[in-house]
PyMOL Python script that loads the backbone (N, CA, C, O; Angstrom):
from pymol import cmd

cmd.read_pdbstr("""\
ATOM      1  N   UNK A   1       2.624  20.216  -9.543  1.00  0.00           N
ATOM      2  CA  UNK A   1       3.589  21.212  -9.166  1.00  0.00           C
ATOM      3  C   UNK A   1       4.112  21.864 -10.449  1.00  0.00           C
ATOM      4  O   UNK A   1       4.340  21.165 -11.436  1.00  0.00           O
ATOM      5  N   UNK A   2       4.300  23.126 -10.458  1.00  0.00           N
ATOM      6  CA  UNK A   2       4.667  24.050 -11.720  1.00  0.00           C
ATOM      7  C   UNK A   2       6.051  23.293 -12.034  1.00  0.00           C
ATOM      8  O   UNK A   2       6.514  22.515 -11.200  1.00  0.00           O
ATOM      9  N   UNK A   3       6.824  23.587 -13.488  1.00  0.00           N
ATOM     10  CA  UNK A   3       7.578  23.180 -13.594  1.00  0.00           C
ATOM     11  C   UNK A   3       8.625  24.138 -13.461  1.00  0.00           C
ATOM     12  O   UNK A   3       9.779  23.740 -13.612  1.00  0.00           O
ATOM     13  N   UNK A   4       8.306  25.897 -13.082  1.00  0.00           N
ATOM     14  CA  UNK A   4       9.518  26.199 -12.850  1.00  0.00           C
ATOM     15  C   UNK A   4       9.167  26.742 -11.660  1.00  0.00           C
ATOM     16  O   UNK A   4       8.750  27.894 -11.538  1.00  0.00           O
ATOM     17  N   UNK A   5       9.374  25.670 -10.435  1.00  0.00           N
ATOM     18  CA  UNK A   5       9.126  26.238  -9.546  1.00  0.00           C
ATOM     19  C   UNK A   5      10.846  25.207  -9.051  1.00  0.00           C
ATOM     20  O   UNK A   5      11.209  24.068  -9.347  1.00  0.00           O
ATOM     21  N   UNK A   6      11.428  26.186  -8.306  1.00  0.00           N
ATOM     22  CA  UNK A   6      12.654  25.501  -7.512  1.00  0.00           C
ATOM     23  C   UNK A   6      13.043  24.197  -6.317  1.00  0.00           C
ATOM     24  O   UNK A   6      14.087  23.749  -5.842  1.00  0.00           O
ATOM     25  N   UNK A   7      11.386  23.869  -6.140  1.00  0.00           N
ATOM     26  CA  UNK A   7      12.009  22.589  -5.076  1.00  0.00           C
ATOM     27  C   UNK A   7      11.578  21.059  -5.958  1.00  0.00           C
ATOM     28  O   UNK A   7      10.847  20.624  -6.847  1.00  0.00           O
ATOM     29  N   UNK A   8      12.515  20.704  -5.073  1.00  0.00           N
ATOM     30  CA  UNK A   8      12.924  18.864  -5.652  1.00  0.00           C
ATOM     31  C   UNK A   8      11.594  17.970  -6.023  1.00  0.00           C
ATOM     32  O   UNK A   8      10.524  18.139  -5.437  1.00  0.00           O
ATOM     33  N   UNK A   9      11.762  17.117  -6.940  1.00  0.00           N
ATOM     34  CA  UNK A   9      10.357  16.750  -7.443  1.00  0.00           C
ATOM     35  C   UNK A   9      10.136  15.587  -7.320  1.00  0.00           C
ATOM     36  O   UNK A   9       9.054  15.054  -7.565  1.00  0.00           O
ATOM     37  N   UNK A  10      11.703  14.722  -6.695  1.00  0.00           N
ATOM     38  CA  UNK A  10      12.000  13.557  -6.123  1.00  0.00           C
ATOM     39  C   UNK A  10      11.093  12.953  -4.760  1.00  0.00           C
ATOM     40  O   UNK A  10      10.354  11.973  -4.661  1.00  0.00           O
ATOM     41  N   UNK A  11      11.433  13.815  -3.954  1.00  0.00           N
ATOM     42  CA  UNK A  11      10.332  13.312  -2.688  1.00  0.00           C
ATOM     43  C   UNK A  11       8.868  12.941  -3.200  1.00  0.00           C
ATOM     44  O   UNK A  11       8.328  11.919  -2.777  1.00  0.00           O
ATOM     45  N   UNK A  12       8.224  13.789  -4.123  1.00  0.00           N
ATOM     46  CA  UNK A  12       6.882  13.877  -4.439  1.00  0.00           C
ATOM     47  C   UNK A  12       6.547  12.399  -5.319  1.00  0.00           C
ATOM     48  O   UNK A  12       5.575  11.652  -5.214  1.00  0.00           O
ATOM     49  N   UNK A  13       7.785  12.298  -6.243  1.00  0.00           N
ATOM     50  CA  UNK A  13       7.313  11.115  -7.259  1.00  0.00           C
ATOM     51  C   UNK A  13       7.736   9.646  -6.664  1.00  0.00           C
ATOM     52  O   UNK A  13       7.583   8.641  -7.358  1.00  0.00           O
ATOM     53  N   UNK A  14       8.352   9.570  -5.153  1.00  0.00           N
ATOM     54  CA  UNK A  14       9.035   8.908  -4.228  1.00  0.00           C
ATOM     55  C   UNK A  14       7.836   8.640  -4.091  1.00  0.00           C
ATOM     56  O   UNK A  14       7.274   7.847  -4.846  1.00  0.00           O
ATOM     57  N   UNK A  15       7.091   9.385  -2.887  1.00  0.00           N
ATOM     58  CA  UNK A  15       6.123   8.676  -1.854  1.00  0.00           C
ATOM     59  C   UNK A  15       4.851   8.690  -2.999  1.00  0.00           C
ATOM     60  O   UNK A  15       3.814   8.104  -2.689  1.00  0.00           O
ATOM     61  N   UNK A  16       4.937   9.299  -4.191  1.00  0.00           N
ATOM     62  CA  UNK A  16       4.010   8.837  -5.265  1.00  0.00           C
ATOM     63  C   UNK A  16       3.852   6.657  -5.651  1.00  0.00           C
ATOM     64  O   UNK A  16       3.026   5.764  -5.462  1.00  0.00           O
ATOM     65  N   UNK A  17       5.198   6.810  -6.231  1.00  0.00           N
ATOM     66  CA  UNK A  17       5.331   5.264  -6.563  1.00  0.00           C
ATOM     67  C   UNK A  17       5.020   4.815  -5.171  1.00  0.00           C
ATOM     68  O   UNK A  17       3.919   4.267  -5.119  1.00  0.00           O
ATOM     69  N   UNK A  18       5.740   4.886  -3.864  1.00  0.00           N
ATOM     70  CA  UNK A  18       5.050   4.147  -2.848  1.00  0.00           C
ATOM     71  C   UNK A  18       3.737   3.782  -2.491  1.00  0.00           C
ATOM     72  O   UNK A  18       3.366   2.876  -1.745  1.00  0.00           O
ATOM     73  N   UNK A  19       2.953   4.778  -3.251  1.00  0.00           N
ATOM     74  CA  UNK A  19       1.345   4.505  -3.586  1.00  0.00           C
ATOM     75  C   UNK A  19       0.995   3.706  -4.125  1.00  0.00           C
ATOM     76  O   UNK A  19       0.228   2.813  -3.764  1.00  0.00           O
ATOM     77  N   UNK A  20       1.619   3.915  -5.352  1.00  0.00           N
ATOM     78  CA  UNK A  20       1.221   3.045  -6.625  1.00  0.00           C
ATOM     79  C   UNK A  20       1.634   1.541  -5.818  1.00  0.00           C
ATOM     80  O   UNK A  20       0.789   0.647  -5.868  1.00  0.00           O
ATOM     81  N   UNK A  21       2.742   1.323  -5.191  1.00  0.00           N
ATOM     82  CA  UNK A  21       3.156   0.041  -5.024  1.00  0.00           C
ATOM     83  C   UNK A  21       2.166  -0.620  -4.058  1.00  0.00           C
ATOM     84  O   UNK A  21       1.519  -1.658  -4.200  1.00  0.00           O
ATOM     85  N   UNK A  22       2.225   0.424  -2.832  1.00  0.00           N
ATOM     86  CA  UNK A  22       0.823   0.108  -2.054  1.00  0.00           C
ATOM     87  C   UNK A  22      -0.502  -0.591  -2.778  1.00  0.00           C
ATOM     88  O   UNK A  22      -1.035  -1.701  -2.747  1.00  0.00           O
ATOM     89  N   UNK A  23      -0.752   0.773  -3.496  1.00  0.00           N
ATOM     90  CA  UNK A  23      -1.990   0.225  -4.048  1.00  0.00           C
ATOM     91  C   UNK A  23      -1.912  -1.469  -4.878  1.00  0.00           C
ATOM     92  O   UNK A  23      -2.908  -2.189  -4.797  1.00  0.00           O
ATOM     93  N   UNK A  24      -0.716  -1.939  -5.602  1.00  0.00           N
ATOM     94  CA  UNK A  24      -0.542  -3.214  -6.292  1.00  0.00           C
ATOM     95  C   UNK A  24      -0.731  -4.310  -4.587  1.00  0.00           C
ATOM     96  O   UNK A  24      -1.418  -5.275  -4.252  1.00  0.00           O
ATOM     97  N   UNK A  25      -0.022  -3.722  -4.140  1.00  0.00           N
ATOM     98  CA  UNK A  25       0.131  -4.651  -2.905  1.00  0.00           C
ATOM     99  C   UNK A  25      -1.144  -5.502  -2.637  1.00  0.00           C
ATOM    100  O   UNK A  25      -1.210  -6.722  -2.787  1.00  0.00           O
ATOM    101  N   UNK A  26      -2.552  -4.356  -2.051  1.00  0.00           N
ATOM    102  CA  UNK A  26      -3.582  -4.599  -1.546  1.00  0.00           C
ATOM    103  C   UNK A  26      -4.646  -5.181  -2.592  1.00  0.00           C
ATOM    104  O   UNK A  26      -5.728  -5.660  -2.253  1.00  0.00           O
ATOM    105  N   UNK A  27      -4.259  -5.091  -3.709  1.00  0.00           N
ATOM    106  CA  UNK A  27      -5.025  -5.212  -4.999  1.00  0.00           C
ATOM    107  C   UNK A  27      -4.535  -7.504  -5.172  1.00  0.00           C
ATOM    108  O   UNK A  27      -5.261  -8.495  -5.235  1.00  0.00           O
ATOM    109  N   UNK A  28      -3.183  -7.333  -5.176  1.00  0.00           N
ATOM    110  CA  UNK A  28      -2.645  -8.205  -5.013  1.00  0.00           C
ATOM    111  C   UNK A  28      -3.439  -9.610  -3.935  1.00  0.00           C
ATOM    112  O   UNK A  28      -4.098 -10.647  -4.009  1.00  0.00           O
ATOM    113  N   UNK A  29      -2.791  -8.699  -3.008  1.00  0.00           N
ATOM    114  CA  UNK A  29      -3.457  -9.035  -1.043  1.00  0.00           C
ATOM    115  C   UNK A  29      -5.285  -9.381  -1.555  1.00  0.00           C
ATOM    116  O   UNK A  29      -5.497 -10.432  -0.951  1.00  0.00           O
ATOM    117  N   UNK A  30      -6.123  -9.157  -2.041  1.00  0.00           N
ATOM    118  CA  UNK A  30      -7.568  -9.010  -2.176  1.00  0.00           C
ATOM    119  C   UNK A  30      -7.662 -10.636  -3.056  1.00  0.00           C
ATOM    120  O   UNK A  30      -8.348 -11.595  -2.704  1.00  0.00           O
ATOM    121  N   UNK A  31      -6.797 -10.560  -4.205  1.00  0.00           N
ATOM    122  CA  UNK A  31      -6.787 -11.187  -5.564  1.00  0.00           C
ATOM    123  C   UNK A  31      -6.479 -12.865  -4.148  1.00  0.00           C
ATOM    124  O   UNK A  31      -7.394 -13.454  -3.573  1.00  0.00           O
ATOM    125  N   UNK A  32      -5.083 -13.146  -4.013  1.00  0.00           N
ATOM    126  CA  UNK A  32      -5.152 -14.111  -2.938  1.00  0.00           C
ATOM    127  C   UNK A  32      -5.458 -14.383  -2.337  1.00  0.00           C
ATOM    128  O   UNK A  32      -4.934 -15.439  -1.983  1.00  0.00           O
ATOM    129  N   UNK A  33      -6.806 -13.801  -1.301  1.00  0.00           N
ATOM    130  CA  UNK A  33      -7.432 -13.929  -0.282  1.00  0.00           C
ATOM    131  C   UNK A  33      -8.719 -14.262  -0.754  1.00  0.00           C
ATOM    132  O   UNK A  33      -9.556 -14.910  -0.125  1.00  0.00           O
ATOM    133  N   UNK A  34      -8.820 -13.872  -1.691  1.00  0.00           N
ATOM    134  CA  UNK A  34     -10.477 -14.454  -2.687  1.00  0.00           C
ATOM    135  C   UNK A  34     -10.302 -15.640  -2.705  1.00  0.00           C
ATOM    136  O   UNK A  34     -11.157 -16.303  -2.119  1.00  0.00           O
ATOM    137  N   UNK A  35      -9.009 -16.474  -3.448  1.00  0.00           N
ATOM    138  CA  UNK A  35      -8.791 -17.659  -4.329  1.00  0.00           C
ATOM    139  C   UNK A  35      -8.618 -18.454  -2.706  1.00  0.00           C
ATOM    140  O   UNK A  35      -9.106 -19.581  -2.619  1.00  0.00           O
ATOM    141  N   UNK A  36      -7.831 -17.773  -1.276  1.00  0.00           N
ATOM    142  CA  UNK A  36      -8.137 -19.046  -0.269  1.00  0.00           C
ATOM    143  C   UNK A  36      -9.208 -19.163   0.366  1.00  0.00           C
ATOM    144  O   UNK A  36      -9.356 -20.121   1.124  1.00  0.00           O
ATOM    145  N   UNK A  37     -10.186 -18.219   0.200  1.00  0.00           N
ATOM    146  CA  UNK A  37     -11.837 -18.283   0.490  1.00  0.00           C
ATOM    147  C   UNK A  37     -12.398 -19.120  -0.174  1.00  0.00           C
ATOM    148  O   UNK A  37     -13.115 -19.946   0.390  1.00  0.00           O
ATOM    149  N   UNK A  38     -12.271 -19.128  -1.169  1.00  0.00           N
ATOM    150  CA  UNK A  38     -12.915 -20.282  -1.974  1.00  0.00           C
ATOM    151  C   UNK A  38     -12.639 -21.641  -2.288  1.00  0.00           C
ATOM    152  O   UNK A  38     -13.270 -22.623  -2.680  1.00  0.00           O
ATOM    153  N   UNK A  39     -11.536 -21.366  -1.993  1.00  0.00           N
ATOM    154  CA  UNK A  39     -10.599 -22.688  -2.108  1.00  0.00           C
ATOM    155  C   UNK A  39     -10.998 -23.333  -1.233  1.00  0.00           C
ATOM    156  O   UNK A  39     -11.274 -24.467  -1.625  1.00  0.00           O
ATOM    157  N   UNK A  40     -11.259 -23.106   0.283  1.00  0.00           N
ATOM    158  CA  UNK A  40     -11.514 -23.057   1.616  1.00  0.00           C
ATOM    159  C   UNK A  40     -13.268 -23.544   1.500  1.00  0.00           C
ATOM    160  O   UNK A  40     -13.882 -24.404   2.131  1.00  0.00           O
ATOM    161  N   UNK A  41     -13.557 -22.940   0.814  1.00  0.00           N
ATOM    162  CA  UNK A  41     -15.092 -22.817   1.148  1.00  0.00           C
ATOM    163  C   UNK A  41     -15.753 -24.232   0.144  1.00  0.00           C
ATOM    164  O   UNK A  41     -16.945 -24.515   0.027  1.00  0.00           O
ATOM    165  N   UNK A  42     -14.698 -24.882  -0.425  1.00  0.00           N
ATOM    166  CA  UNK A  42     -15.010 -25.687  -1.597  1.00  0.00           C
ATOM    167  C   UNK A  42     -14.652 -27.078  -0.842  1.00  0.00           C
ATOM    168  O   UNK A  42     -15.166 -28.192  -0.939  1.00  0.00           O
ATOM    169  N   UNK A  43     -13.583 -26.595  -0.057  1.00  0.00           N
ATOM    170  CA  UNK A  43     -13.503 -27.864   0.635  1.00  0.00           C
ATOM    171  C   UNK A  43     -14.006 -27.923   2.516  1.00  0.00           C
ATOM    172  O   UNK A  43     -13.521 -28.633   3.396  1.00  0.00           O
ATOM    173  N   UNK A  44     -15.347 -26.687   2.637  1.00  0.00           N
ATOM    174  CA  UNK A  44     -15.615 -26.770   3.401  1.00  0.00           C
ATOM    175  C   UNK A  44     -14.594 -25.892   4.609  1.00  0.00           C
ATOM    176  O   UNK A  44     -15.333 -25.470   5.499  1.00  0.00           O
ATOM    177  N   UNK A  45     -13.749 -25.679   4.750  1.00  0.00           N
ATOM    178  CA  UNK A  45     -12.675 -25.701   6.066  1.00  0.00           C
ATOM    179  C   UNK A  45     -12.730 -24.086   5.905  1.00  0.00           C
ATOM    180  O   UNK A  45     -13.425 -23.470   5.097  1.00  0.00           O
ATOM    181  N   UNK A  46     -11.857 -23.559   6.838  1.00  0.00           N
ATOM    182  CA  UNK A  46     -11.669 -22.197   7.236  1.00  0.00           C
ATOM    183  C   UNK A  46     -10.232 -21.996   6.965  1.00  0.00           C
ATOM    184  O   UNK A  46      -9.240 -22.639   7.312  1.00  0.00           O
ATOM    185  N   UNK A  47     -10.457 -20.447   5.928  1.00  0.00           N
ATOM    186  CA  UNK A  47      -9.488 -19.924   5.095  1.00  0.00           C
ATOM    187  C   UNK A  47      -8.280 -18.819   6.378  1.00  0.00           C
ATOM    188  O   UNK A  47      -7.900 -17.663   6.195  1.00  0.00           O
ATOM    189  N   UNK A  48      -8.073 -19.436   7.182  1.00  0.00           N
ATOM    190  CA  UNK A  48      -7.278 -18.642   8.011  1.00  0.00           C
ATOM    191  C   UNK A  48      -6.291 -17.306   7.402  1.00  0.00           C
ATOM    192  O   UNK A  48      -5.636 -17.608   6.405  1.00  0.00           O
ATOM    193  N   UNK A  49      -6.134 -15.933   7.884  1.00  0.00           N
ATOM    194  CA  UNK A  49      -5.681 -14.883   7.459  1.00  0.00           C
ATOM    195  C   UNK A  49      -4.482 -14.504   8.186  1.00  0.00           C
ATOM    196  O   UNK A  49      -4.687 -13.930   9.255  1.00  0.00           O
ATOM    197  N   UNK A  50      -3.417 -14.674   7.881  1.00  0.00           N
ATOM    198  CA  UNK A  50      -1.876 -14.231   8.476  1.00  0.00           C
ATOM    199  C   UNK A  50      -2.111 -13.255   8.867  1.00  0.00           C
ATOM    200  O   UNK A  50      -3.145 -12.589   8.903  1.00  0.00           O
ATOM    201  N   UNK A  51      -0.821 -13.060   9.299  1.00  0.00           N
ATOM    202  CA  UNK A  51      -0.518 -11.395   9.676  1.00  0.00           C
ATOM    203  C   UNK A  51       0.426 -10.552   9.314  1.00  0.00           C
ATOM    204  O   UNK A  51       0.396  -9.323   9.390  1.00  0.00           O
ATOM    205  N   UNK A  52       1.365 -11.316   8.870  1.00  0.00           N
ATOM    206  CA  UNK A  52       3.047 -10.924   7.881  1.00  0.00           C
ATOM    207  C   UNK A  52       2.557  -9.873   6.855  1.00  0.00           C
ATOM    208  O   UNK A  52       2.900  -8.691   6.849  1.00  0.00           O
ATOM    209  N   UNK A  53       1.733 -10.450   6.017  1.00  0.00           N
ATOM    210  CA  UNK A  53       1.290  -9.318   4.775  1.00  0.00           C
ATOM    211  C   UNK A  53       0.305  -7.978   5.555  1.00  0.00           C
ATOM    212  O   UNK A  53       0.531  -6.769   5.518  1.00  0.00           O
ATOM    213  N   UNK A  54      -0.286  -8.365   5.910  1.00  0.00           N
ATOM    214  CA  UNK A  54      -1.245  -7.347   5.899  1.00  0.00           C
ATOM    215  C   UNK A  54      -0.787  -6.323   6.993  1.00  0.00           C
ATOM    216  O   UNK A  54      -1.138  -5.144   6.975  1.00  0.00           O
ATOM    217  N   UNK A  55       0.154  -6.960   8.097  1.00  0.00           N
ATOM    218  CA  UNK A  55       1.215  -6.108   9.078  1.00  0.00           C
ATOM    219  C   UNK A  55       1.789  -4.898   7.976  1.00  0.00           C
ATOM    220  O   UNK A  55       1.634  -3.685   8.112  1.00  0.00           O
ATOM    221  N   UNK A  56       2.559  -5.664   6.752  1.00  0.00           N
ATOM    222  CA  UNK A  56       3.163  -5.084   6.189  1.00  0.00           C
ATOM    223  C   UNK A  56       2.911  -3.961   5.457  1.00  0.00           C
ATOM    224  O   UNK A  56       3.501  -2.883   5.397  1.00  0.00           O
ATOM    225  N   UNK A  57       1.572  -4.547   4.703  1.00  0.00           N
ATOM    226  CA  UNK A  57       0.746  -3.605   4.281  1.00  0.00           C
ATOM    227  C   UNK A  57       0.131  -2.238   5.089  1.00  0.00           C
ATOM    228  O   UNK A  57      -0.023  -1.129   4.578  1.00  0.00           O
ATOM    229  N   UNK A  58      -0.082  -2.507   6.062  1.00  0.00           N
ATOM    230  CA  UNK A  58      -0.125  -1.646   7.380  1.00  0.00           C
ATOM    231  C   UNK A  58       0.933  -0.684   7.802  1.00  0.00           C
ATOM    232  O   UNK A  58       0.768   0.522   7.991  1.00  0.00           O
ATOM    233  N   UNK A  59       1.693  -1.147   7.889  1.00  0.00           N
ATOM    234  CA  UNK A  59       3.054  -0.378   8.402  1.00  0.00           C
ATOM    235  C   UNK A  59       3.279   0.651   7.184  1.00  0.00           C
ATOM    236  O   UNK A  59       3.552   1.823   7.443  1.00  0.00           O
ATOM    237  N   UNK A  60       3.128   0.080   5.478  1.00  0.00           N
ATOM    238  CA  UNK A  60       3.679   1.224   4.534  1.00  0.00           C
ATOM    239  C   UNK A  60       2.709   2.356   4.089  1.00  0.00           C
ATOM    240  O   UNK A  60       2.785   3.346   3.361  1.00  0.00           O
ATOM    241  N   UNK A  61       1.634   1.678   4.964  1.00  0.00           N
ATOM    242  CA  UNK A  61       0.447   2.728   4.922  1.00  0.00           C
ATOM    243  C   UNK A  61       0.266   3.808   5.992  1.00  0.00           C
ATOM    244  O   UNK A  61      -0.609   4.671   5.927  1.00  0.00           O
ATOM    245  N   UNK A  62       1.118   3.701   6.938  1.00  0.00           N
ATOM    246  CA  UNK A  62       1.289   4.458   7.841  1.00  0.00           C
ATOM    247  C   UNK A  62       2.712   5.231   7.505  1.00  0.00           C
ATOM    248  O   UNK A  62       2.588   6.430   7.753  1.00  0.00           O
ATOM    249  N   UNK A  63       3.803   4.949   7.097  1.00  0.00           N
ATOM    250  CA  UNK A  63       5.007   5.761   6.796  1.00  0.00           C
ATOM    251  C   UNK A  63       4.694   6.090   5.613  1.00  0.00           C
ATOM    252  O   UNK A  63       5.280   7.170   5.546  1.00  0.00           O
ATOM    253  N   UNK A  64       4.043   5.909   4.314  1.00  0.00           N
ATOM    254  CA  UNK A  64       3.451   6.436   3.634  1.00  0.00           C
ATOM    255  C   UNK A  64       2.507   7.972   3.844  1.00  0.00           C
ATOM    256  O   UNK A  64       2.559   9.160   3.526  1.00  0.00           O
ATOM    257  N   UNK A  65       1.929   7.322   4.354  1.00  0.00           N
ATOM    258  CA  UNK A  65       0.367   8.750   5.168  1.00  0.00           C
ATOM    259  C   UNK A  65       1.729   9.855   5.672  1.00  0.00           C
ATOM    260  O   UNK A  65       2.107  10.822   5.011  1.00  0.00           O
ATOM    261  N   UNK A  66       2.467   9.281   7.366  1.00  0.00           N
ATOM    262  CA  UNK A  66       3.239  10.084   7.170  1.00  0.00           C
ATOM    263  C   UNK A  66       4.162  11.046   6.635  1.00  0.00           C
ATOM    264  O   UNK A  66       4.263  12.165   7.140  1.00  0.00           O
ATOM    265  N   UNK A  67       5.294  10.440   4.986  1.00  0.00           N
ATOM    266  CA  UNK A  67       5.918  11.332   4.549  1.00  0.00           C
ATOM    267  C   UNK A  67       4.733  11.670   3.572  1.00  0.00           C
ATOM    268  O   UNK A  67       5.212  11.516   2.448  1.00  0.00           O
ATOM    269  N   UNK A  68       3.445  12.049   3.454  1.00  0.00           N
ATOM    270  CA  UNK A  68       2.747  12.870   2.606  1.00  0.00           C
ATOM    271  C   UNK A  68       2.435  13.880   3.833  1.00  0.00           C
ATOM    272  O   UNK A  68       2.810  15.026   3.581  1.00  0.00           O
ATOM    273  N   UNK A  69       1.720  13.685   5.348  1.00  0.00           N
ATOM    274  CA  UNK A  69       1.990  14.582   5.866  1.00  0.00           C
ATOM    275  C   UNK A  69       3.463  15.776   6.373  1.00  0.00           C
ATOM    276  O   UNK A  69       3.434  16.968   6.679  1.00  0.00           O
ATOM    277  N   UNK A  70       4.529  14.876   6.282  1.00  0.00           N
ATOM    278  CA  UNK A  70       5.253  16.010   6.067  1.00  0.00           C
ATOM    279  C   UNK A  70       6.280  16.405   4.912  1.00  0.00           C
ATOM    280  O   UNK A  70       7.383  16.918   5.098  1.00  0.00           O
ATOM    281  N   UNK A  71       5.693  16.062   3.643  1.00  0.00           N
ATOM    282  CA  UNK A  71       5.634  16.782   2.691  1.00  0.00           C
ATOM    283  C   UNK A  71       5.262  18.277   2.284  1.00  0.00           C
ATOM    284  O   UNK A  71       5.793  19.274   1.796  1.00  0.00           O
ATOM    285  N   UNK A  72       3.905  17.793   2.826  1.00  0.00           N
ATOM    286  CA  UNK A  72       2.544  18.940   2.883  1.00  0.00           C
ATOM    287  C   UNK A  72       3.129  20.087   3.657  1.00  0.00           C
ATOM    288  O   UNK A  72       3.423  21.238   3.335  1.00  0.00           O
ATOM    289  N   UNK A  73       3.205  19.424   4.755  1.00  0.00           N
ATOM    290  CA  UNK A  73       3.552  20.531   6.064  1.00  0.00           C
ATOM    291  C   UNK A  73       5.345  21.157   5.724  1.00  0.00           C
ATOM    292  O   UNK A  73       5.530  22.254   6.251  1.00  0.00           O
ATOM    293  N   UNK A  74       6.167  20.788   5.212  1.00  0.00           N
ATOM    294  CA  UNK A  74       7.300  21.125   5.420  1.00  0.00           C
ATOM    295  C   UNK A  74       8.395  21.348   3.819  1.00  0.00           C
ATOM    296  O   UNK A  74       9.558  21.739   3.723  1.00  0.00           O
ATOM    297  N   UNK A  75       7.367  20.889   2.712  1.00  0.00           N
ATOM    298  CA  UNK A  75       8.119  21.329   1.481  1.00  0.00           C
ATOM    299  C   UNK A  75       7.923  22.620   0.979  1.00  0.00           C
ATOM    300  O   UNK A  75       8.531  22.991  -0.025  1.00  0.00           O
TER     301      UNK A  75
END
""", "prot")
cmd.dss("prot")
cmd.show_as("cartoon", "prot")
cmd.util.cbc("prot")
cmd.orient("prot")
C-alpha cells in the first residue's frame, strides 16, 4: 500500500501478524505431531490426534480468510 495514501495501515498489519502467527501455529502443530508419530511408532501403539489444537487452528483460519475478505471488499 502507497505510503501516502489516507487509509489505516493497522487492519492490514493486524490480520498480517495473524498470519504470521497462524503460520508458527501449524509449523509448530506439524513439528509435535511428527515427534508423537514416532514416538508412537517406536513403541509400536497409535499416535492418536486431538481436536483442541487443530479446532483452533481451524477456526483462526477461517476469521482470518474472513477479515482479508472484507478487507479486500470494504477498505
Amino acid at each position: 500500500m502507497p505510503a501516502h495514501t489516507s487509509v489505516a495501515h493497522w487492519p492490514y498489519e493486524l490480520v498480517g501478524a495473524g498470519f504470521g502467527a497462524l503460520g508458527i501455529g501449524f509449523v509448530w502443530l506439524g513439528y509435535v505431531r511428527t515427534r508423537a508419530v514416532e514416538d508412537a511408532l517406536d513403541r509400536g501403539t497409535f499416535a492418536p490426534f486431538g481436536t483442541a489444537v487443530p479446532a483452533a487452528l481451524f477456526g483462526a483460519g477461517l476469521l482470518l480468510g474472513a477479515a482479508t475478505i472484507a478487507l479486500v471488499l470494504f477498505a
